[in-house]
C-alpha atoms as a printed R data frame, in Angstrom:
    type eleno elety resid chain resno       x       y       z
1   ATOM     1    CA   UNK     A     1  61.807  55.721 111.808
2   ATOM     2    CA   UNK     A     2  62.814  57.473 114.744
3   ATOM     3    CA   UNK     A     3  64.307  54.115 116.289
4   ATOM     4    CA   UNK     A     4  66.359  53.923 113.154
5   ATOM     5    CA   UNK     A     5  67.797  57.470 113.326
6   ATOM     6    CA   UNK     A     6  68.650  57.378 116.909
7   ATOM     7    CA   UNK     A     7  70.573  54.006 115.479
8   ATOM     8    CA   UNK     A     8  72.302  56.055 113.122
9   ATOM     9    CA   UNK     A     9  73.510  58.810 115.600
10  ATOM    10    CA   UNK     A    10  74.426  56.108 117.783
11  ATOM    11    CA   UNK     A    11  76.801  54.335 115.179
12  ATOM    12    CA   UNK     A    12  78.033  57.918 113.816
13  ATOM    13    CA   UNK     A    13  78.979  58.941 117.747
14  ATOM    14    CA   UNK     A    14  80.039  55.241 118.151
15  ATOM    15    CA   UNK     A    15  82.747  55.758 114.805
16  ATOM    16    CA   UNK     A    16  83.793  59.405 115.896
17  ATOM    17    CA   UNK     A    17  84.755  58.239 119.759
18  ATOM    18    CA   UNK     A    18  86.725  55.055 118.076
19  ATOM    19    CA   UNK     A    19  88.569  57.456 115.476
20  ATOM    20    CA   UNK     A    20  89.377  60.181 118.046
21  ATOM    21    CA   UNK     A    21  90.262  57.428 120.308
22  ATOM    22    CA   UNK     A    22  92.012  55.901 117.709
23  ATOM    23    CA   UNK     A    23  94.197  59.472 116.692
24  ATOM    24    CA   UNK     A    24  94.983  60.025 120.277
25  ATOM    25    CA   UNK     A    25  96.508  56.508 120.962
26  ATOM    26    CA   UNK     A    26  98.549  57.215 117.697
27  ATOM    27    CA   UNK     A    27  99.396  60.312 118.638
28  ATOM    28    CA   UNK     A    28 100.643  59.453 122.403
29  ATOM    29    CA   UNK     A    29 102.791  56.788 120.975
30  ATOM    30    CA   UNK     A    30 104.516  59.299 119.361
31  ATOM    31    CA   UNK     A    31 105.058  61.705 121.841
32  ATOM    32    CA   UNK     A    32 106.424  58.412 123.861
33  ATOM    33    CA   UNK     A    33 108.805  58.130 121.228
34  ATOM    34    CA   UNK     A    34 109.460  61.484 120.485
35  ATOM    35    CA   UNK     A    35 110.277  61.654 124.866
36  ATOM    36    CA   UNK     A    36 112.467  58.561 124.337
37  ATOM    37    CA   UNK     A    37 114.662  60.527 121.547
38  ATOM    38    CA   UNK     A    38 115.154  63.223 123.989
39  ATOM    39    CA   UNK     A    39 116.133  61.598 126.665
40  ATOM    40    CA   UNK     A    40 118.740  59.928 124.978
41  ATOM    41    CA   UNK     A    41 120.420  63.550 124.611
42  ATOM    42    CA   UNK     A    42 120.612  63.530 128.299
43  ATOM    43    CA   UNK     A    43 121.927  59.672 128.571
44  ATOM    44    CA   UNK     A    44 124.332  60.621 126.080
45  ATOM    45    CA   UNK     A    45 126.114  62.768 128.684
46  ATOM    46    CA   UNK     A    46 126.294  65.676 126.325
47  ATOM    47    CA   UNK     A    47 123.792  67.652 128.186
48  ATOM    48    CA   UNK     A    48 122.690  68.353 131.740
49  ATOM    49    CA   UNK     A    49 119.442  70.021 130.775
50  ATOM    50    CA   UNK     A    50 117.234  70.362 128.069
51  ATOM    51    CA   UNK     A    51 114.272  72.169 127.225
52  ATOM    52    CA   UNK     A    52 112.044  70.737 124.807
53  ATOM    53    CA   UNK     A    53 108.819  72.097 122.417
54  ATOM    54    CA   UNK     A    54 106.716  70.601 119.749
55  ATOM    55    CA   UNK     A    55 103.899  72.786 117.801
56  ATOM    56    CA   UNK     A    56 101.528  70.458 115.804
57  ATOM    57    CA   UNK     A    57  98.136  71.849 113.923
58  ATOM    58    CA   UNK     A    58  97.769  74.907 115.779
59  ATOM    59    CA   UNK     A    59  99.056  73.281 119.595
60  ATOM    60    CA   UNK     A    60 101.817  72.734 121.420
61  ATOM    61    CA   UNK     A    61 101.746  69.647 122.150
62  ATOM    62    CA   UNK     A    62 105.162  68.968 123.952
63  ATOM    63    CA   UNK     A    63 106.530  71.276 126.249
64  ATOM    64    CA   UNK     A    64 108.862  69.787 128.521
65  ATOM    65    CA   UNK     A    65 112.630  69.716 130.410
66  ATOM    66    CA   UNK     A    66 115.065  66.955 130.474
67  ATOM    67    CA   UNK     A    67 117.702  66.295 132.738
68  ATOM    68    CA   UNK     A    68 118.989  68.974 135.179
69  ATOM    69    CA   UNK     A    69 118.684  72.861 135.145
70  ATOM    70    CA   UNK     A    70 120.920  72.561 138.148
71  ATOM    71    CA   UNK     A    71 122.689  68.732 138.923
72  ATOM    72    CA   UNK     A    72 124.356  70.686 141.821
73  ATOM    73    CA   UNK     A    73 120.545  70.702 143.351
74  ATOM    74    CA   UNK     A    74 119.347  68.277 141.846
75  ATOM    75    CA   UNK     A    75 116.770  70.461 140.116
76  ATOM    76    CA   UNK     A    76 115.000  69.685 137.089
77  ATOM    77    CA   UNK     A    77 113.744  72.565 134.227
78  ATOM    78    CA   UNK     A    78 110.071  72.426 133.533
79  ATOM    79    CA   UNK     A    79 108.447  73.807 130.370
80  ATOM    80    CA   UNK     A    80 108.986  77.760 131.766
81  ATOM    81    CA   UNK     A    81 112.620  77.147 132.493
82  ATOM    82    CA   UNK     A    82 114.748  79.744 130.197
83  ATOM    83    CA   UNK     A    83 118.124  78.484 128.530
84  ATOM    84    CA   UNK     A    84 120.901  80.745 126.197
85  ATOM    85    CA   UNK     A    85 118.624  80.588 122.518
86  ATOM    86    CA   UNK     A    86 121.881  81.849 120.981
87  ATOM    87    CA   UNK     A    87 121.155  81.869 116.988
88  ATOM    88    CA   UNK     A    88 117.708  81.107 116.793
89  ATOM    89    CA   UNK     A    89 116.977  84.211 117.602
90  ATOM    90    CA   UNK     A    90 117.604  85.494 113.947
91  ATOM    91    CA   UNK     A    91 114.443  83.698 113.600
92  ATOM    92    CA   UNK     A    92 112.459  85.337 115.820
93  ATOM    93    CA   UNK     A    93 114.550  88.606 114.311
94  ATOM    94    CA   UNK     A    94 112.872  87.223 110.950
95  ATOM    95    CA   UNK     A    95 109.720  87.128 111.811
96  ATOM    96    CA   UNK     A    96 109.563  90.487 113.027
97  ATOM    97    CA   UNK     A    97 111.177  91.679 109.891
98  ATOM    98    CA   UNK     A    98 108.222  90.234 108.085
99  ATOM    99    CA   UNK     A    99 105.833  91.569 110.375
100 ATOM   100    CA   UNK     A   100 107.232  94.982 109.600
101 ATOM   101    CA   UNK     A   101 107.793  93.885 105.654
102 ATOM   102    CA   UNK     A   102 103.289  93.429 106.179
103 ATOM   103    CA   UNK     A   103 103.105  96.453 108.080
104 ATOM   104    CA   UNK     A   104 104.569  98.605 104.867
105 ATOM   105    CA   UNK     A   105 106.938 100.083 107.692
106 ATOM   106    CA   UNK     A   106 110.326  98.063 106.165
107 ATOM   107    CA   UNK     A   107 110.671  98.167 102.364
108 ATOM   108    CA   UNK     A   108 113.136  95.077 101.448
109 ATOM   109    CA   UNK     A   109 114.666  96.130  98.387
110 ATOM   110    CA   UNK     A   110 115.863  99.732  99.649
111 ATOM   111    CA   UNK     A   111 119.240 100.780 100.960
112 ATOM   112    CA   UNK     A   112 120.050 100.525 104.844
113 ATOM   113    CA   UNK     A   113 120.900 104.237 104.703
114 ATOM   114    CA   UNK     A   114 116.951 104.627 103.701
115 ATOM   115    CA   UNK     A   115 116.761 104.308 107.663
116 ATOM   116    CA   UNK     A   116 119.569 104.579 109.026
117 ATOM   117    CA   UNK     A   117 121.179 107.282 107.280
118 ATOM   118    CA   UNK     A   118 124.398 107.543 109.610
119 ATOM   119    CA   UNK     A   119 125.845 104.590 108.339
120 ATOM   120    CA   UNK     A   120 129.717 104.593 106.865
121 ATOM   121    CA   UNK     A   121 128.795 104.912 102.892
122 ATOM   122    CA   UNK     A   122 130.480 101.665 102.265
123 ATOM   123    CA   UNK     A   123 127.103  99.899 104.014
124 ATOM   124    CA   UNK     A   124 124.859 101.599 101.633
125 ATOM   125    CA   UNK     A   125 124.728  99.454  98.902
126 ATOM   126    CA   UNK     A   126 123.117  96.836 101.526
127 ATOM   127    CA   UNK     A   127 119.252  96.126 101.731
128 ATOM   128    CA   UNK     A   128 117.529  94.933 104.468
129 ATOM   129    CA   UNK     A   129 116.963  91.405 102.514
130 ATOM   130    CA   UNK     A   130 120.383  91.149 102.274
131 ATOM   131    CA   UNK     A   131 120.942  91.227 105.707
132 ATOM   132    CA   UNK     A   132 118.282  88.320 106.229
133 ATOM   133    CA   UNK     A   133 119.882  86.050 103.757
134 ATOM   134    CA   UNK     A   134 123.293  86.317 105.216
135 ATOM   135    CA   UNK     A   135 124.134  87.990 101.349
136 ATOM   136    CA   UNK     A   136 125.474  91.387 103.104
137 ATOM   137    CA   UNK     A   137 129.174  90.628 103.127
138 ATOM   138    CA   UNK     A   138 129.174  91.834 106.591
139 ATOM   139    CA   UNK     A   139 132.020  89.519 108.334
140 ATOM   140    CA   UNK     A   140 130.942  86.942 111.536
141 ATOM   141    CA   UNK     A   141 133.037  87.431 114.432
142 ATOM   142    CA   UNK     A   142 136.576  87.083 114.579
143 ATOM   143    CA   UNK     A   143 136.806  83.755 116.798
144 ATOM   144    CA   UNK     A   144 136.358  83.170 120.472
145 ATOM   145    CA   UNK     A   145 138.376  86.101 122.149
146 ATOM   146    CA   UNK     A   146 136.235  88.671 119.771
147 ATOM   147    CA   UNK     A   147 133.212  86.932 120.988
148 ATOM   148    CA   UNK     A   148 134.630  87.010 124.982
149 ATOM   149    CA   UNK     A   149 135.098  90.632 124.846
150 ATOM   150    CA   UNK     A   150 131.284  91.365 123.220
151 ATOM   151    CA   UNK     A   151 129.639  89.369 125.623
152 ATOM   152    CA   UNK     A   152 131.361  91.168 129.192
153 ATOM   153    CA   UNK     A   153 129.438  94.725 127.724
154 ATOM   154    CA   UNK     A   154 126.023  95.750 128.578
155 ATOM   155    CA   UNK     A   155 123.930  97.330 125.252
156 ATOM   156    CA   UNK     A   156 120.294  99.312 125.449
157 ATOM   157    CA   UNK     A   157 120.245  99.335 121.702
158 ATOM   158    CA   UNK     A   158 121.284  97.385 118.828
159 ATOM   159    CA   UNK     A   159 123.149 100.979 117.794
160 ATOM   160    CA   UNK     A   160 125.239 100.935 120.846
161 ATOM   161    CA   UNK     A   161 126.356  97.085 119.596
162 ATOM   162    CA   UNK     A   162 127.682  98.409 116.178
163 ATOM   163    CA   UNK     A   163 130.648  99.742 116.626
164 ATOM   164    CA   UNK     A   164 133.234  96.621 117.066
165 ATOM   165    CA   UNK     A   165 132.394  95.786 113.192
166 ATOM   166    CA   UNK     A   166 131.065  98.635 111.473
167 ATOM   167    CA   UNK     A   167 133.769 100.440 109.961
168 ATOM   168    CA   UNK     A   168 135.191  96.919 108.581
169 ATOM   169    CA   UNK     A   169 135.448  96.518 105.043
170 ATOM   170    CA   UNK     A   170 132.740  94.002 103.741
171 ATOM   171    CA   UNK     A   171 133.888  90.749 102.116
172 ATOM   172    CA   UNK     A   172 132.270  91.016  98.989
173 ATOM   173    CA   UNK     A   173 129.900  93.128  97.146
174 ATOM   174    CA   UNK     A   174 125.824  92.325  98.452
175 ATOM   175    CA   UNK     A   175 124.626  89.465  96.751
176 ATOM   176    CA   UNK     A   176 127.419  87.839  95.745
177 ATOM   177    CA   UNK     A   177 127.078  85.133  98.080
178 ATOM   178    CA   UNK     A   178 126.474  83.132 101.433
179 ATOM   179    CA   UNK     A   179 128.572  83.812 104.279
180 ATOM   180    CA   UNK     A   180 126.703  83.251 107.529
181 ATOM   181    CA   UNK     A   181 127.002  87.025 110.247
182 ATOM   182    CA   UNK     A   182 125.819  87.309 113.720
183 ATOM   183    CA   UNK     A   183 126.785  90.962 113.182
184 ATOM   184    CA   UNK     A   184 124.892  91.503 110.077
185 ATOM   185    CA   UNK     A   185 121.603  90.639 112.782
186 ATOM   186    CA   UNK     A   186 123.035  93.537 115.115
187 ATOM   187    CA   UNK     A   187 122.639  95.669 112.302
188 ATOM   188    CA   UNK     A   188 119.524  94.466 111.030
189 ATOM   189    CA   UNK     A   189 118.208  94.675 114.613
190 ATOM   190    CA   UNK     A   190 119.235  98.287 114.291
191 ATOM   191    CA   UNK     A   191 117.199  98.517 111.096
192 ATOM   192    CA   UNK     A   192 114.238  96.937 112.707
193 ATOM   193    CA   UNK     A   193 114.442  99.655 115.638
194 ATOM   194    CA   UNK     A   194 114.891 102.616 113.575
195 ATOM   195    CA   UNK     A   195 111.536 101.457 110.817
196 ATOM   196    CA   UNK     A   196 109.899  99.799 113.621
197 ATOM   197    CA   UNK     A   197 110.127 103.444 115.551
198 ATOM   198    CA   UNK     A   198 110.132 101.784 118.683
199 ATOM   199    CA   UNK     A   199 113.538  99.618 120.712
200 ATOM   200    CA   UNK     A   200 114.444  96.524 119.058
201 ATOM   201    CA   UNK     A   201 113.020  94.767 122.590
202 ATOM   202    CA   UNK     A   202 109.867  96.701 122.702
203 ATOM   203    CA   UNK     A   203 108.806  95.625 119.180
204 ATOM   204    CA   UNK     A   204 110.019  92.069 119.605
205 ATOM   205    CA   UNK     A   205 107.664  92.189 122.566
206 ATOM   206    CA   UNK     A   206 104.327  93.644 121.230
207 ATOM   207    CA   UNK     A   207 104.476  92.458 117.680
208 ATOM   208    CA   UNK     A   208 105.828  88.815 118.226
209 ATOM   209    CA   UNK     A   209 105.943  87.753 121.840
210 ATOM   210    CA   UNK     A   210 102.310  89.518 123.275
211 ATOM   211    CA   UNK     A   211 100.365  87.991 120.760
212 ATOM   212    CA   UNK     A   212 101.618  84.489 120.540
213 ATOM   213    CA   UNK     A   213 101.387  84.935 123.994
214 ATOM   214    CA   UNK     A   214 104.979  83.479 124.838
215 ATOM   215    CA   UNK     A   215 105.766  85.044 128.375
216 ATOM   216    CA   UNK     A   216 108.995  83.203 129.136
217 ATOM   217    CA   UNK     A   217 111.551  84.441 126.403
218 ATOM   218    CA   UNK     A   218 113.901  87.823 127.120
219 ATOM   219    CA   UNK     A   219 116.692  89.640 125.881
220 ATOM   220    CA   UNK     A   220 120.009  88.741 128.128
221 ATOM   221    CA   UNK     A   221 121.748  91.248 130.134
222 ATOM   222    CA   UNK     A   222 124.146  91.882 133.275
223 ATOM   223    CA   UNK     A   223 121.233  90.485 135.355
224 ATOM   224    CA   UNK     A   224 120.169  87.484 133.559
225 ATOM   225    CA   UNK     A   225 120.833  84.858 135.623
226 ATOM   226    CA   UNK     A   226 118.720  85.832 138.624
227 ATOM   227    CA   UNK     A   227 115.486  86.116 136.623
228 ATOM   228    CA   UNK     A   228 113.550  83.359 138.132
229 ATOM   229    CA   UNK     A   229 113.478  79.627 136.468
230 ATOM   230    CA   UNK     A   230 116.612  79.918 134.928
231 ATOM   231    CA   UNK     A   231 118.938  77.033 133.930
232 ATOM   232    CA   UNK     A   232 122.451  77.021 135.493
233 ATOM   233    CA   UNK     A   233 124.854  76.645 132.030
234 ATOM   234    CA   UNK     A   234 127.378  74.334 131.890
235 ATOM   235    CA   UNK     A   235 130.702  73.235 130.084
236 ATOM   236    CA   UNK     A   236 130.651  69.118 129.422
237 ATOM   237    CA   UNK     A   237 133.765  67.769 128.376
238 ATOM   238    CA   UNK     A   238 134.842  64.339 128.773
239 ATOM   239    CA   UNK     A   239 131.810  63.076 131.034
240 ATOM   240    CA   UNK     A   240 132.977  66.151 133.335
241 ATOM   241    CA   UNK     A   241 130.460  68.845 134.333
242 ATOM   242    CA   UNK     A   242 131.390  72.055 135.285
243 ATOM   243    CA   UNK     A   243 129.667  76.175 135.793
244 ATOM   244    CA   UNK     A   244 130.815  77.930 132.444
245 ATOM   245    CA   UNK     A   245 131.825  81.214 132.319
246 ATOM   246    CA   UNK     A   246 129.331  84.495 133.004
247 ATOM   247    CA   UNK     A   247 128.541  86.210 129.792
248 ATOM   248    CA   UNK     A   248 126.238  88.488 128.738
249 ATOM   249    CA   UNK     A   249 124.813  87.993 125.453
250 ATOM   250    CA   UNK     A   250 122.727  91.199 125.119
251 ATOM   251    CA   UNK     A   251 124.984  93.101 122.804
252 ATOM   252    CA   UNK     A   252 123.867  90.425 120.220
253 ATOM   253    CA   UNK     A   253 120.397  91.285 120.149
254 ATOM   254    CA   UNK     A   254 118.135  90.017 117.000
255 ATOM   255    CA   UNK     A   255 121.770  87.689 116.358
256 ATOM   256    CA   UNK     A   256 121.938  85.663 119.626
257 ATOM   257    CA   UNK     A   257 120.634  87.691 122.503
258 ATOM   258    CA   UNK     A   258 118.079  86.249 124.050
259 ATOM   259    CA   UNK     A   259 117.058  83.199 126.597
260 ATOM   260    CA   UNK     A   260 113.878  81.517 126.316
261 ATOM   261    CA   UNK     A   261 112.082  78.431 127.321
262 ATOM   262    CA   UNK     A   262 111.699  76.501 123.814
263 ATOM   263    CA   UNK     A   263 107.403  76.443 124.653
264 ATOM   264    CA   UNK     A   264 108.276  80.105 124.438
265 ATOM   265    CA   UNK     A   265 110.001  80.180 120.780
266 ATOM   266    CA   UNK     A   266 107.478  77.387 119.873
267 ATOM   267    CA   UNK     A   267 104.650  79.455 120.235
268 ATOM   268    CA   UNK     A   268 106.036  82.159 118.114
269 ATOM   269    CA   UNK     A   269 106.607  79.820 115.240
270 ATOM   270    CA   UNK     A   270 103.279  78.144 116.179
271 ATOM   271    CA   UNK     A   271 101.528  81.859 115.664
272 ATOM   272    CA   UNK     A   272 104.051  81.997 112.274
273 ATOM   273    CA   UNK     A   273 102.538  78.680 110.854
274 ATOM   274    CA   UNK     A   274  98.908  79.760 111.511
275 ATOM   275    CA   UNK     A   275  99.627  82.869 109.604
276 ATOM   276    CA   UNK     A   276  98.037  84.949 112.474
277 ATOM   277    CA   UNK     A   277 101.075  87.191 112.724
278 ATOM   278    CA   UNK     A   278 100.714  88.841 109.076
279 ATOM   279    CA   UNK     A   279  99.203  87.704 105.837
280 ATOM   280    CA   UNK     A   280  99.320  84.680 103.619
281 ATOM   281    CA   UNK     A   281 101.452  86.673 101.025
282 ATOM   282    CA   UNK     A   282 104.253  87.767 103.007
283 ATOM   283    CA   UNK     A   283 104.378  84.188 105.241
284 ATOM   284    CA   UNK     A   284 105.115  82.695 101.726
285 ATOM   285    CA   UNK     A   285 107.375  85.243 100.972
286 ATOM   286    CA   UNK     A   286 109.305  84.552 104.334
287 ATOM   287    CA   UNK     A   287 110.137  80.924 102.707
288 ATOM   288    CA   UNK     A   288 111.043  81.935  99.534
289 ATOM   289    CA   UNK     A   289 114.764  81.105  98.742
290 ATOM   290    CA   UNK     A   290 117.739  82.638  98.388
291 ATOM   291    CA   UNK     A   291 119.557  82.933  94.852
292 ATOM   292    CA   UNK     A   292 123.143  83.956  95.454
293 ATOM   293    CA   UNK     A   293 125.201  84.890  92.639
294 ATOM   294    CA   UNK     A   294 127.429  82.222  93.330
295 ATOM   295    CA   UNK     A   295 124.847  79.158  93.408
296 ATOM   296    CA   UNK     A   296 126.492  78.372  97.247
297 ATOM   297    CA   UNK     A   297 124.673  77.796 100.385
298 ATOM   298    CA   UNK     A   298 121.075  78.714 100.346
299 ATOM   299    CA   UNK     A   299 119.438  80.396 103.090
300 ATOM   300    CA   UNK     A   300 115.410  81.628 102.859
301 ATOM   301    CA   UNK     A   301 115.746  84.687 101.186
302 ATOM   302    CA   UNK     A   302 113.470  86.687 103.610
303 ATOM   303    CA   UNK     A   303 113.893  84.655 106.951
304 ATOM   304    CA   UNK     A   304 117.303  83.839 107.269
305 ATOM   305    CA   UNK     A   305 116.367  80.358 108.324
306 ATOM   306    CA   UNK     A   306 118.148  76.988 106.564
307 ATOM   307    CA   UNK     A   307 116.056  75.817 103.961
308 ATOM   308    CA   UNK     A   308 115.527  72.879 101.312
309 ATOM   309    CA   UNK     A   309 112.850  71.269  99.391
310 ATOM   310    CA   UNK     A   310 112.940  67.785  98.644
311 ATOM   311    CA   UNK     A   311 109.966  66.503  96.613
312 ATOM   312    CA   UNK     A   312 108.065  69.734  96.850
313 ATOM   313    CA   UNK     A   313 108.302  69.559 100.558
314 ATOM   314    CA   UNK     A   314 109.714  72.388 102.582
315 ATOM   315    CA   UNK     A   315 111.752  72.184 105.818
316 ATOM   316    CA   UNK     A   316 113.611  74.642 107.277
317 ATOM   317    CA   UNK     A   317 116.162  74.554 109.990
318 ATOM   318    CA   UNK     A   318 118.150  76.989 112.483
319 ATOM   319    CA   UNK     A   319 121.211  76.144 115.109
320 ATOM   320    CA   UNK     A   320 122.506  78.229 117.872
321 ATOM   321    CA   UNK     A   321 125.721  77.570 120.254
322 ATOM   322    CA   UNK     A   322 127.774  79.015 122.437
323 ATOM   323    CA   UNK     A   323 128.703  78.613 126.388
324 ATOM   324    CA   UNK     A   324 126.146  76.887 128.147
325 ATOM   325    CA   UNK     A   325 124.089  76.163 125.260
326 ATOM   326    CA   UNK     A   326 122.946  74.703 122.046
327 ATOM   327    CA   UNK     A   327 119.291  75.196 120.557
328 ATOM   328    CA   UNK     A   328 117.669  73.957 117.380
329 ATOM   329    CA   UNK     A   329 114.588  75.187 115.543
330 ATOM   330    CA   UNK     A   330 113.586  72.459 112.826
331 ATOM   331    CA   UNK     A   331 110.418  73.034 111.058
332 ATOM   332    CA   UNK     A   332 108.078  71.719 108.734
333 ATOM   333    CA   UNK     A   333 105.671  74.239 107.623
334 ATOM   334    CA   UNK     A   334 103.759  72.686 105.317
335 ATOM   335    CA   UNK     A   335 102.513  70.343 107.424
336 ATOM   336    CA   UNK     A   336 102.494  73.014 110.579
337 ATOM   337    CA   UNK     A   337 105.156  71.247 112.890
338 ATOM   338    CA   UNK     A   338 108.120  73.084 114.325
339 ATOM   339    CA   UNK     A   339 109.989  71.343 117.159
340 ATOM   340    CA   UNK     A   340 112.596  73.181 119.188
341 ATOM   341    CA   UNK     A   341 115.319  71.854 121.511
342 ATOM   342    CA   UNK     A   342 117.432  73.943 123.734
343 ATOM   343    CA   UNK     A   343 120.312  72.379 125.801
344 ATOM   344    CA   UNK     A   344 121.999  74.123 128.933
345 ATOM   345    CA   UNK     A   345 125.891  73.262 127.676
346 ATOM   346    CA   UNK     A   346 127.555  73.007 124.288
347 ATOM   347    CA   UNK     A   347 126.896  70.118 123.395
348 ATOM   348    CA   UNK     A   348 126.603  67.683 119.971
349 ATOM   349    CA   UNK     A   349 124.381  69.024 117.511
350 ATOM   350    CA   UNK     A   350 120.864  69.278 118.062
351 ATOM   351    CA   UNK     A   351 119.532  69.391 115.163
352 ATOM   352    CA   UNK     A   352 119.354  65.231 114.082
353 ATOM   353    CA   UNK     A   353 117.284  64.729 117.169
354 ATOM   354    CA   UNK     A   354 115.145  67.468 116.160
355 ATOM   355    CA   UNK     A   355 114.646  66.101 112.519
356 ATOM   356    CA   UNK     A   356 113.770  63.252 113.882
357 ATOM   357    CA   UNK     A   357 110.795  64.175 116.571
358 ATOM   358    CA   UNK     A   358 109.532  66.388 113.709
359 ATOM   359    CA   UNK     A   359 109.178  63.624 110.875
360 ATOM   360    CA   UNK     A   360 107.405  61.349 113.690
361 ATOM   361    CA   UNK     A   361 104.611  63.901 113.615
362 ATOM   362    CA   UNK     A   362 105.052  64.622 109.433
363 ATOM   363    CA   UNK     A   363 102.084  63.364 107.474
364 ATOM   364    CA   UNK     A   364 103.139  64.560 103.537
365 ATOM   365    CA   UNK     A   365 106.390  62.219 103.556
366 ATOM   366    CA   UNK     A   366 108.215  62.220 100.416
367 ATOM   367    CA   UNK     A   367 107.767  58.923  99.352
368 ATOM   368    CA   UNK     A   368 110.683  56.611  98.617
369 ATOM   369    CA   UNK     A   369 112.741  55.943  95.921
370 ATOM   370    CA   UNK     A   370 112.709  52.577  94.034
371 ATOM   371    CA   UNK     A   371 116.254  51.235  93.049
């Protein structure tokens, strides 16, 4: 009898060492793949560098850099190198809304003014969901010279950033429909700050980045560039390679402030997935779409990331440009995998690649239609 049970053990540690073996193998293959993908972003001369993240089931299990963070030197980025996030920080900026939404320090459904009394009356009628959702009728910025002249100034606070569109009329009445705002994040930064009692940075810090324990993500400012491990930024145009212009992106706060390695911003949305930021209720309220009046564009209501559901399977997507970088979030949370991709230049879109590392890992597929 005691022959025969050993036996058993035997065969049960036997089949557990073959299937773990088994789901590793699988599971290197496609990382392999998943690095092959990535690379080709670099071949494709659209890039210099890249910095690249995977969280899977509660791990990261990618964190890497592609290419160059300076071809001058020859130096490649590793998985702590930062790059320019640009617009996936109103992610991050969602997160913490939703953190404060848990908290019962940020009430959705109330007027701006609730906090930030000051306001002009004309940005009263506005509620803090609104401002997540894109729905505020706050206007984006007014092409590239606009977006020049914010990114040469130096702001402390999101309040000090509000000024260049604050007194501008909105373009429609809350609700009424999508139209995508970098500004209506400086003001909902602002919001943040003044419910979260504390600087936009310091909560961002403590509530988000302490406990996900993502060290290598900051807010931009005049002395960005000589934090250490930071990518160089480039123009690419034509096959030619060239330094782009100095900016400082720190008057953009929760709407495209910061620079972070993409292990950094992966273990946020890692921490997000595994609900261990705030409870199941509100991390299903964070997806929960948008229903603008018009039946245009939907955004999540509460996150103000891209969102669709095809065959009762969620994914949810957020880009960011500008000079001397492009990033990508693409996630799919049912199934607990959010990839991120961060390039040092402007390069083609990210987000394809992104789709595509992410569905290599995806294990509720939608299954495919029949013709």
């Amino acid at each position: 009898m005691t022959s025969y049970r050993l036996s058993v053990k035997a065969l049960l540690a036997l089949f557990f060492l073959c299937t773990f073996g088994e789901a590793q193998a699988q599971r290197q293959e496609k990382l392999d793949k998943a690095r092959t993908i990535l690379q080709s972003l670099i071949e494709s001369n659209e890039y210099v560098g890249l910095s690249a993240a995977i969280a899977y089931k509660g791990e990261i299990i990618l964190a890497e850099g592609f290419g160059f963070k300076n071809i001058e030197n020859k130096q490649k980025p590793d998985s702590e190198t930062l790059f320019r996030i640009y617009s996936i920080t109103k992610t991050l900026a969602g997160i913490l809304a939703m953190k404060l939404v848990d908290e019962g320090k940020l009430d959705l459904e109330q007027s701006i003014a609730k906090v930030i009394p000051e306001l002009p009356e004309h940005l009263h009628q506005i509620t803090p969901k609104d401002l997540l959702a894109h729905l505020s009728g706050i206007r984006h910025y007014n092409g590239w010279d606009e977006w020049n002249a914010i990114s040469q100034d130096e702001c402390r606070s999101p309040m000090e950033a509000l000024d260049v569109f604050i007194n501008d009329p909105l373009l429609f009445n809350p609700g009424e429909k999508v139209e995508y705002t970098s500004y209506g994040y400086v003001l909902l930064s602002a919001v943040l700050e003044k419910a979260g009692g504390k600087p936009f940075t310091q909560l961002m810090q403590e509530k988000l980045f302490n406990p996900s324990n993502a060290k290598r993500i900051f807010l931009d400012n005049k002395d960005g560039l000589n934090r250490d491990n930071i990518s160089t930024f480039y123009d690419v145009e034509d096959g030619k390679v060239s330094i782009t212009r100095l900016v400082n992106n720190s008057c953009k706060f929760g709407g495209g402030g910061y620079n972070a390695s993409a292990e950094a911003v992966a273990k946020v949305l890692l921490a997000y997935m595994e609900k261990s930021l705030f409870s199941e209720r509100t991390y299903q309220f964070s997806l929960e779409q948008a229903k603008p009046d018009d039946g245009s564009m939907i955004y999540t209501a509460h996150l103000g990331i891209g969102a669709n559901t095809i065959n009762g399977l969620r994914s949810a997507v957020s880009n960011g440009a500008g000079p001397g970088g492009r990033s990508t979030i693409y996630m799919f949370p049912d199934d607990e995998i959010a990839v991120v991709l961060i390039g040092n230049s402007m390069g083609k879109k990210l987000r394809a690649e992104a789709q595509m590392v992410a569905e290599l890992f995806q294990q509720n597929k939608p299954e495919e239609e029949i013709e």
